[in-house]
C-alpha positions in Angstrom: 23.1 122.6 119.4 24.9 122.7 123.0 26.3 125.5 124.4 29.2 123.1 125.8 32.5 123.5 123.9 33.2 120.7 122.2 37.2 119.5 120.9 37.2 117.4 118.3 40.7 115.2 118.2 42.1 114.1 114.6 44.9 111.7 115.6 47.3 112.4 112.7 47.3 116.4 112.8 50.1 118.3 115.0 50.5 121.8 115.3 53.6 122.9 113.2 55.8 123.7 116.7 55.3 119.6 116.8 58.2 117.8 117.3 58.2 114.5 115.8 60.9 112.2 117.6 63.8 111.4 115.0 61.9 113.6 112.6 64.5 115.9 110.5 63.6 119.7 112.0 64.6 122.8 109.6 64.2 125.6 112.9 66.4 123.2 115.0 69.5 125.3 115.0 67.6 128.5 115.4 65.9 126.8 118.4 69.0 125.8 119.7 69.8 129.2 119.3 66.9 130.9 121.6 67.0 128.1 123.8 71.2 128.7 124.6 71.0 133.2 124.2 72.2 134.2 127.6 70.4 136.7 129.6 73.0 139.0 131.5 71.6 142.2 131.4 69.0 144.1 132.8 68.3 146.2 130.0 67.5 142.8 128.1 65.6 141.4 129.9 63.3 144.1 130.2 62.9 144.3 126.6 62.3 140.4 126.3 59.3 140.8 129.2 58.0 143.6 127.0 58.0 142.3 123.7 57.0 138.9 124.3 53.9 138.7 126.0 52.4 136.5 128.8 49.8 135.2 127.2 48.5 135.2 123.7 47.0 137.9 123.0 44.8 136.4 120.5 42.8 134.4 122.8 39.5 135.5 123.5 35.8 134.9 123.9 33.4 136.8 121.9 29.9 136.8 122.4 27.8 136.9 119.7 24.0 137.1 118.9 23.7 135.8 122.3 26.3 132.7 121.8 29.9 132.4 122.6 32.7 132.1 120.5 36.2 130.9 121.5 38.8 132.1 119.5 42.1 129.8 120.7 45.0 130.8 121.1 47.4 131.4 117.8 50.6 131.8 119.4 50.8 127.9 119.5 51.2 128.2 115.7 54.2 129.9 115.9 57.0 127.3 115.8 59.0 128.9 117.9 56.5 129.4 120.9 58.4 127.3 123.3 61.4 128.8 122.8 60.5 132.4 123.3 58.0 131.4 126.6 61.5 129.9 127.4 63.3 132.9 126.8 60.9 135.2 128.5 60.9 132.7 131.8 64.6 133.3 131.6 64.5 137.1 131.4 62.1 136.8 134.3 64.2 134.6 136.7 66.9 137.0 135.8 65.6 140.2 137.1 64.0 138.5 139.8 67.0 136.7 141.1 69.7 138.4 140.1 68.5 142.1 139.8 66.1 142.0 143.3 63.3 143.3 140.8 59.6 143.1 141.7 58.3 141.6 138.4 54.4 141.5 138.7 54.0 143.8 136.3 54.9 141.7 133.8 52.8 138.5 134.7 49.5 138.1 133.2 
């Protein structure tokens, strides 16, 4: 067996933050919702950069018995992923630009 990591591609399978085009989506309103929330105040945003992380914590290697393992990262499988990075970006920008905040201390 290689050491290489191999991905194996199935054609038909998504992730379930997958947005089919013209497909009928369930979370779009709540989507809609994260993607429009305004960020206008400090206080917020510093809660958003704290809560919401920068990367998936979840993602890791592990060695084992002298091999690695790759665990990937889960985040993806929440569907609304995109939208909170989104948010989070936005919370960012806002204390950057608008406040004059250093934010490196919340960047992975």
């Amino acid at each position: 067996m290689s050491s290489t990591h191999t991905h194996h591609h199935h054609p038909n399978f998504h992730p379930p933050n997958y947005k089919q085009p013209g497909a009928f989506d369930v979370l779009r309103p709540l989507r809609r919702w994260v993607d429009n929330f305004p960020v206008k105040n400090a206080r917020f945003a510093h809660v958003v950069c704290q809560l919401i992380p920068c990367c998936c914590p979840f993602e890791r290697n592990i060695n084992l018995f002298g091999r690695t393992i790759h665990i990937p990262a889960l985040c993806k499988l929440n569907p609304l992923y995109d939208e909170f990075v989104g948010l989070r970006f936005r919370a960012l920008s806002y204390l950057a630009d608008e406040c004059g905040e250093d934010v490196t201390k919340y960047i992975c």
